[in-house]
C-alpha positions as CSV (number, residue, x, y, z in Angstrom):
1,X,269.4,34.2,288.0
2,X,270.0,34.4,284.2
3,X,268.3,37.3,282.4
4,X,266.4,35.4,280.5
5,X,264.9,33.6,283.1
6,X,264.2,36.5,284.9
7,X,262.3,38.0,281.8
8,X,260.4,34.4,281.1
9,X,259.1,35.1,284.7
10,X,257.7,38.9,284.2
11,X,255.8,38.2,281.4
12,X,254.3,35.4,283.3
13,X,253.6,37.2,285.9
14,X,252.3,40.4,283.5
15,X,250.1,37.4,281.5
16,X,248.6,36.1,284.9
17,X,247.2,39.5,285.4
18,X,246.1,40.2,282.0
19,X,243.5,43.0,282.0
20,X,245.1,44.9,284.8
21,X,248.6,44.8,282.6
22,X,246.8,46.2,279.2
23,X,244.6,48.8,281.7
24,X,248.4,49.6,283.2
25,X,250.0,50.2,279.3
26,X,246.7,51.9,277.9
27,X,248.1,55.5,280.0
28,X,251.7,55.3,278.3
29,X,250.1,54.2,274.7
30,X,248.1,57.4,275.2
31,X,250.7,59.5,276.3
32,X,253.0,58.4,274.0
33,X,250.1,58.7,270.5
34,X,249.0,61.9,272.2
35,X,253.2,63.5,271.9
36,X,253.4,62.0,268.6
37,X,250.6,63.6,266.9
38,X,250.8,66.9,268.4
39,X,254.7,67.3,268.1
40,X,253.6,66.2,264.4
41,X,251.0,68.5,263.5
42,X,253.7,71.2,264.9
43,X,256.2,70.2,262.8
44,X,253.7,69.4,259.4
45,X,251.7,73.1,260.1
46,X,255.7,74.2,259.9
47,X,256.8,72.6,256.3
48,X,253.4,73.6,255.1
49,X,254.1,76.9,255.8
50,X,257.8,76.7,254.8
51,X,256.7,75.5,251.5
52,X,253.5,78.1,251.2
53,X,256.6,81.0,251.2
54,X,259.1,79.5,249.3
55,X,256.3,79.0,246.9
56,X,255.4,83.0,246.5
57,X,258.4,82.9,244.4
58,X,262.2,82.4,243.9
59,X,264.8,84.3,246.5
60,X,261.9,87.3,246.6
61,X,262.2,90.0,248.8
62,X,258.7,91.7,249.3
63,X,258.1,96.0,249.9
64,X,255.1,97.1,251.5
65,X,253.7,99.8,252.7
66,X,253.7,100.1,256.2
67,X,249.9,101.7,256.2
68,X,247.0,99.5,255.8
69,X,249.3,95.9,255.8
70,X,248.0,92.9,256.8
71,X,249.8,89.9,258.7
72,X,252.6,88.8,256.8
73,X,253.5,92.4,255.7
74,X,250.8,91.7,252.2
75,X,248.8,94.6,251.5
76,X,245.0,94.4,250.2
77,X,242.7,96.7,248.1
78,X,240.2,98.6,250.0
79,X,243.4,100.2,252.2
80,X,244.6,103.1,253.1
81,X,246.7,105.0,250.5
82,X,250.1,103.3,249.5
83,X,253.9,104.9,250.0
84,X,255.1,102.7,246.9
85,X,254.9,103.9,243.5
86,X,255.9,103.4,240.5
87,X,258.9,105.6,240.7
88,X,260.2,102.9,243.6
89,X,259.9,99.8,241.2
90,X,261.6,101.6,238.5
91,X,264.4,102.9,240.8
92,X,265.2,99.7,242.3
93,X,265.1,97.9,238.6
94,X,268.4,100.0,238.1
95,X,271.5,98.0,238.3
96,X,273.3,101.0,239.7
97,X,271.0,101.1,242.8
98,X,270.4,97.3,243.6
99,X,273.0,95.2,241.7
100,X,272.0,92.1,243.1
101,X,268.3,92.3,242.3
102,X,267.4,90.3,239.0
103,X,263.6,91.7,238.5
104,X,261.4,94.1,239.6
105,X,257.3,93.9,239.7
106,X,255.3,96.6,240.9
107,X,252.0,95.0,242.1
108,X,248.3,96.9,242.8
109,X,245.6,94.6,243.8
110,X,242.1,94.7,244.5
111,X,238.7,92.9,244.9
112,X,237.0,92.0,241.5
113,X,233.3,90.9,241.0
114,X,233.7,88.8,237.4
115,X,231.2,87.9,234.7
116,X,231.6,86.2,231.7
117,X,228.9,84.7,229.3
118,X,227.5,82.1,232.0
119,X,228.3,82.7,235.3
120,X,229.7,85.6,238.1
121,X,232.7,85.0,240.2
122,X,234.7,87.0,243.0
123,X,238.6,86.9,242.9
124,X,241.7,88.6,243.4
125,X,242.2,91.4,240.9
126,X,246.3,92.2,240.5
127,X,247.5,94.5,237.9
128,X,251.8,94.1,237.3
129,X,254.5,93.9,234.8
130,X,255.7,91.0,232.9
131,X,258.5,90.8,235.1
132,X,255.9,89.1,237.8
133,X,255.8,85.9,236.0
134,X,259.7,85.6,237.1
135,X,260.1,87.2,240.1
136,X,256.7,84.6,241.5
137,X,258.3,81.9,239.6
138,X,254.6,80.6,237.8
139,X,254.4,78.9,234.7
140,X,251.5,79.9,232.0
141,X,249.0,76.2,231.9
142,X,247.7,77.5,228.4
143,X,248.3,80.4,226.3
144,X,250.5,82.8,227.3
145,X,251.6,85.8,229.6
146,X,251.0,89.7,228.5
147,X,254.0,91.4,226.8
148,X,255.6,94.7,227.8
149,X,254.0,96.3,224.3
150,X,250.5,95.3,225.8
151,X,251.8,97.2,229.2
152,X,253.0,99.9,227.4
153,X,249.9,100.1,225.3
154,X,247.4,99.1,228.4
155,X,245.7,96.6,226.5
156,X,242.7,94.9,227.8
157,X,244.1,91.8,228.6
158,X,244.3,88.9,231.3
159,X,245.7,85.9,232.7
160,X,243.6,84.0,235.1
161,X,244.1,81.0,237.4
162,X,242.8,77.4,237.0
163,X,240.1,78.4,240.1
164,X,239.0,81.2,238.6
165,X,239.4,79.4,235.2
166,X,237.1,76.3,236.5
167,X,234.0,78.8,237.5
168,X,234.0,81.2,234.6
169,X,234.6,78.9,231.7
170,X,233.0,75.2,232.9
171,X,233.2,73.6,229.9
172,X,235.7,75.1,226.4
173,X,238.9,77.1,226.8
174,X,238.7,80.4,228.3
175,X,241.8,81.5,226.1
176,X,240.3,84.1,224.0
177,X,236.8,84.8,226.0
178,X,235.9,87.8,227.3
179,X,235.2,88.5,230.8
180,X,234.3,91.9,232.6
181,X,236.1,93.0,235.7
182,X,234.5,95.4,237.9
183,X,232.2,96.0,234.5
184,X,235.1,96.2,232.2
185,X,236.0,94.2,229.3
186,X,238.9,91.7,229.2
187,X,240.0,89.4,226.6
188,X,241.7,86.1,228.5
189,X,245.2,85.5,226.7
190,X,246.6,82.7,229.1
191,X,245.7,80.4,232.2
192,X,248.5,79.7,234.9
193,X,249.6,76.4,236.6
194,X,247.8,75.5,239.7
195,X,249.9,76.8,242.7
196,X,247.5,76.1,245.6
197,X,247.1,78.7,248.5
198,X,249.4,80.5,249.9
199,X,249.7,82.4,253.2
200,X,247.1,85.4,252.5
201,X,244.8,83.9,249.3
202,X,244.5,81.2,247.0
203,X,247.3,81.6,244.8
204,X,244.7,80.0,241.4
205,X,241.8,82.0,242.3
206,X,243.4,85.4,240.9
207,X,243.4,87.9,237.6
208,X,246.3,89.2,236.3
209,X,246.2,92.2,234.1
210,X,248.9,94.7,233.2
211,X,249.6,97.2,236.1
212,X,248.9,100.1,233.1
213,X,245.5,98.5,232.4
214,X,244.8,98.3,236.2
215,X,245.6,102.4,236.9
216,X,243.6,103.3,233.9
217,X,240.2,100.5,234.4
218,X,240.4,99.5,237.8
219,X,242.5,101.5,240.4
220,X,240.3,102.6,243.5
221,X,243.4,104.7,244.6
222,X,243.8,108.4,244.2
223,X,247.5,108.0,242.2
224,X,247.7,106.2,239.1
225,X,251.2,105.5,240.1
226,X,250.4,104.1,243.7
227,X,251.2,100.4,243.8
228,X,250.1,97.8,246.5
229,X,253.4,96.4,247.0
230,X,256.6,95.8,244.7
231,X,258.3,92.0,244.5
232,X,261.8,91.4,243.9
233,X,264.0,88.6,243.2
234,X,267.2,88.6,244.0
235,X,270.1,87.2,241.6
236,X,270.6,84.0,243.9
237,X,270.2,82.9,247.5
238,X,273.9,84.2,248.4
239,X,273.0,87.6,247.4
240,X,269.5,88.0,248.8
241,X,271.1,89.5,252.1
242,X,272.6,92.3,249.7
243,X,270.1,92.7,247.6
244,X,267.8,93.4,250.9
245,X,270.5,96.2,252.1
246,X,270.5,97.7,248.9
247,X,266.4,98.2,248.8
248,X,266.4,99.0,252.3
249,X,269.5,101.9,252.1
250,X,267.7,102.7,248.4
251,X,264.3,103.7,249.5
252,X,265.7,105.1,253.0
253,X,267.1,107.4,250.3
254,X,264.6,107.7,248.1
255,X,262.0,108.5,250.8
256,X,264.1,110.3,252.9
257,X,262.8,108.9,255.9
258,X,265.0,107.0,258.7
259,X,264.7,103.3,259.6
260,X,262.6,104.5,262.6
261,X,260.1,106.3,260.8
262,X,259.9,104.5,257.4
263,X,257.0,104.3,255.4
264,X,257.2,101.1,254.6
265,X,258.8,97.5,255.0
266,X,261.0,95.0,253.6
267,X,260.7,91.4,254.1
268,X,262.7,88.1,252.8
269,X,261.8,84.9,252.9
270,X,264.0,84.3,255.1
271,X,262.5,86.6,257.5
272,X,259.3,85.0,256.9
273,X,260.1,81.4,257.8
274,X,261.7,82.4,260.6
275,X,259.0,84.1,262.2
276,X,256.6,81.1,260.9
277,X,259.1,78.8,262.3
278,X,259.4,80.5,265.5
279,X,255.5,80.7,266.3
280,X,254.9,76.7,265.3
281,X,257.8,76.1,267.2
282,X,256.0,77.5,270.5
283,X,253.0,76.0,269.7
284,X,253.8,72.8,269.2
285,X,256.1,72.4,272.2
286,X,252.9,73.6,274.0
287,X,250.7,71.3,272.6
288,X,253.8,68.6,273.0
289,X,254.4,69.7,277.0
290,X,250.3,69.0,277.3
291,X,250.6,66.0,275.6
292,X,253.1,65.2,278.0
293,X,251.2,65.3,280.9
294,X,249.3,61.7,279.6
295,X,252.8,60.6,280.3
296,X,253.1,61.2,283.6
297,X,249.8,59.9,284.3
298,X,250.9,56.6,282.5
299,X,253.8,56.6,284.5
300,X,251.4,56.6,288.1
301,X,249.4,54.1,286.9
302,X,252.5,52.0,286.1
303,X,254.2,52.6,290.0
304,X,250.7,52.2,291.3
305,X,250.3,48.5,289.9
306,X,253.5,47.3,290.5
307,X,252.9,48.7,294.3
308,X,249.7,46.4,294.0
309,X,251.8,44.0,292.4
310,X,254.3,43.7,295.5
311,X,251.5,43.3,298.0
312,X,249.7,40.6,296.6
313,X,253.1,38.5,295.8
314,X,254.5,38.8,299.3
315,X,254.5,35.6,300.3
316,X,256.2,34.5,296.7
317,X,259.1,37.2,297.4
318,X,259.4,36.0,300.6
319,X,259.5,32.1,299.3
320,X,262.1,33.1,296.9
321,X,264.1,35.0,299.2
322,X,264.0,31.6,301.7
323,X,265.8,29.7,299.0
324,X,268.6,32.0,298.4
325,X,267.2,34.9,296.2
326,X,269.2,38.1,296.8
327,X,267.2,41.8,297.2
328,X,269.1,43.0,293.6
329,X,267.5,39.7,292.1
330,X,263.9,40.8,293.3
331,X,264.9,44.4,293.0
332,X,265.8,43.2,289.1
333,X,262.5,40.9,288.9
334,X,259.9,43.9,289.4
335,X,262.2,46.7,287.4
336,X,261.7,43.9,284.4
337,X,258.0,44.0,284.6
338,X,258.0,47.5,284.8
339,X,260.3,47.9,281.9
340,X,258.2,45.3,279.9
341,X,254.9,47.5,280.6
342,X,256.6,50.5,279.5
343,X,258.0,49.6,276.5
344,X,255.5,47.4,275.2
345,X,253.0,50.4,276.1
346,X,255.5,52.5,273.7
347,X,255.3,50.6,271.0
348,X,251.7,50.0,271.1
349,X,251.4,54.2,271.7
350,X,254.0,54.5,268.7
351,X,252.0,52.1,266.0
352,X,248.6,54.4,267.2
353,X,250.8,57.1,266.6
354,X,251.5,56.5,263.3
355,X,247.9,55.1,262.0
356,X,247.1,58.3,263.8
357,X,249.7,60.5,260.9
358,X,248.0,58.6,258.5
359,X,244.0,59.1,259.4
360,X,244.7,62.6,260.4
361,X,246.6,63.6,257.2
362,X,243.8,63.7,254.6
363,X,241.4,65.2,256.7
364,X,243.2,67.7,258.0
365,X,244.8,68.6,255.0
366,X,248.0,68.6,256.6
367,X,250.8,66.4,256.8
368,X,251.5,65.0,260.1
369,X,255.1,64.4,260.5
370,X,256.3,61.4,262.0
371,X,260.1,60.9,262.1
372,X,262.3,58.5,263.1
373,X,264.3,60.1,265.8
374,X,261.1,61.5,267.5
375,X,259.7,57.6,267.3
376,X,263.2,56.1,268.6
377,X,262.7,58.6,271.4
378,X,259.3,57.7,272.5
379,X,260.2,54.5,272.9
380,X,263.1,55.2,275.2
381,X,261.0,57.7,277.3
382,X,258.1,55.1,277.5
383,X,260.8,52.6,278.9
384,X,262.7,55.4,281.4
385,X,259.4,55.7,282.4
386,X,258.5,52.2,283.4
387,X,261.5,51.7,284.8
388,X,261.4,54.8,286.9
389,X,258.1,53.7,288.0
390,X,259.1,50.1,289.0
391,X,262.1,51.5,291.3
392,X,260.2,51.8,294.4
393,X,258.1,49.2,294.2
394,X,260.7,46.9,293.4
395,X,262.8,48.3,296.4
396,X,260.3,48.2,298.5
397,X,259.8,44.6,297.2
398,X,263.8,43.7,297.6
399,X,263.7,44.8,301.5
400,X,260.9,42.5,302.5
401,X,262.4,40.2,305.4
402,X,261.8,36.1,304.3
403,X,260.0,35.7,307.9
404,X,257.9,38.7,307.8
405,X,257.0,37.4,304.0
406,X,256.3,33.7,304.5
407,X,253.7,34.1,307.6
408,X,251.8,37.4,306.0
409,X,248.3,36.4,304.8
């Protein structure tokens, strides 16, 4: 019997049985939607967070304490008392101690309740050098960033972002209004380029101020020279694993402390999106293996109508088999309809999926991945799986003796 004779017949047999076929597909097109979304998500959470680090700045390597951090090694105000200090910034800023590191910024941070004219507003309070603006990689919106004579000089000045921008100053220009932090006065001198949220704060609802200004007006710590953390940037991507040796051996030194009992810690962005990588990874093959189990149901419900299949058509199997149909032609007659089930399940699970990626995305604020070779793949395993189902049935089917067949009722 020609193939396509042979698939002419399963779909009219799937067609006569309409309902129970679509009931019998519904379990893949779930199972398969189900895998797609959650692998997905998995994979979207991952280049969101990818993208959240690699937008804290250019080939940066991050010092903290290791007192009072917080997940991701970031430090905030209110903690316990630093190990950093100035001293650390300026030593590593030498090109005799850390040749491969481009720029240094020292950074001191702390809660800030902010009032201008109209309106009050909470944000992130940071107090650095120039340096920052390179080593974060941000761009000034308006106006412009503080100099190293208004560090030197501790001027009373600031750079906000477009969030904190938005709630002091509704309507005008902020550049040149005042604004008191933590009841002191500030003159706004530039606004910078949206940058979204990152992994530990929204990157545009901040205050930048000189780190001088900060120690003098706004430190809570003990040490004007104590600093939250310290960024650096290293010359270019092939150096950032030197540049990391050279901090770490540098403030071993410096601290004279071991790597066992150090007082603080370095971290890459490297590090970072491997450890991100590593924990999304888990999760989503998790969430994916769960998923998964909608599969396996499909996959009964597809060997359990075929099994229903084969009991009602008894008499047709044996009628065929009377005029010369071999067991691998029957055996090939229920594997098609299997086959067809499975794979017309996968592609009605796979174009769920993917309306799925597109709902989910917006409201979720989260891109749900959806890639080819994950889509190509569903569809196989939604066919292996209809095909695996439909092999004992259609044995079973195939072994059916004509006489037994032809008289059953």
């Amino acid at each position: 019997m020609p193939w396509s004779e042979t698939v002419r017949t399963a779909v009219a047999a799937l067609n006569a049985r309409r309902m129970r076929s679509l009931l019998t597909m519904l379990g893949i097109l779930i199972g398969i939607a189900a895998v797609m979304l959650t692998v997905g998500l998995g994979q979207g959470a991952q280049q969101q967070i990818t993208s959240q680090i690699n937008a804290l700045g250019s080939n940066m390597i991050i010092v903290s304490p290791t007192q009072g951090t917080s997940t991701g090694g970031f430090r905030g105000g209110g903690s316990a008392a630093s190990t950093l200090t100035t001293a650390d910034a300026a030593m590593l800023a030498d090109p005799a101690v850390a040749p491969d590191i481009a720029a240094v910024a020292p950074v001191s941070t702390t809660s800030g309740s902010l009032q201008s004219a109209s309106t009050t507003w909470t944000a992130t309070v940071v107090g650095t050098v120039p340096d920052w603006q390179t080593v974060r990689a941000r761009e000034v919106e308006s106006g412009r960033f503080f100099s190293a004579d208004e560090l030197n000089s501790a001027q009373p000045v600031a750079v906000i972002g477009t969030t904190t921008a938005e709630e002091l100053f509704a309507t005008g220009s902020p550049i040149g209004q005042t604004v008191s932090v933590n009841s002191q006065s500030f003159t706004v001198i530039g606004v910078l380029a949206s940058e979204g949220s990152s992994l530990s704060s929204n990157e545009d609802d901040t205050v930048i101020v000189p780190l001088t200004t900060f120690a003098a007006r706004l430190s809570t710590s003990g040490s004007a020279n104590s600093v939250s953390s310290i960024y650096l940037s290293g010359k270019d991507a092939d150096s950032l694993s030197a540049a990391y040796q050279q901090v770490q051996t540098a403030l071993l030194a410096s601290h004279q402390v071991t790597t066992d009992t150090a007082d603080f810690s370095v971290s890459t962005q490297a590090s970072l999106v491997e450890t991100a990588t590593s924990v999304t990874g888990v999760l989503t093959l998790l969430l994916g293996g769960i998923a998964g189990i909608s599969l396996l149901v499909g996959g009964i419900g597809v060997m359990n109508i075929m099994l229903v299949s084969v009991s009602e058509r008894v008499r047709e199997i044996g009628l065929r088999k009377a005029l010369g149909a071999t067991p691998g032609v029957i055996r090939q007659q229920f594997l098609v309809e299997a086959g067809i089930l499975g794979t017309l399940g996968g592609l009605l699970g796979v174009g769920i999926g993917v309306l799925g990626a597109v709902i989910l995305t917006p409201v979720l604020s989260i891109t749900v991945a959806i890639s080819v070779p994950a889509t190509l793949l569903a569809l196989v395993v939604s066919l292996g799986i209809g095909l695996g189902a439909g092999v004992y049935p259609a044995t079973r089917a195939a072994k059916l003796a004509p006489i037994d067949a032809l008289r059953s009722e």
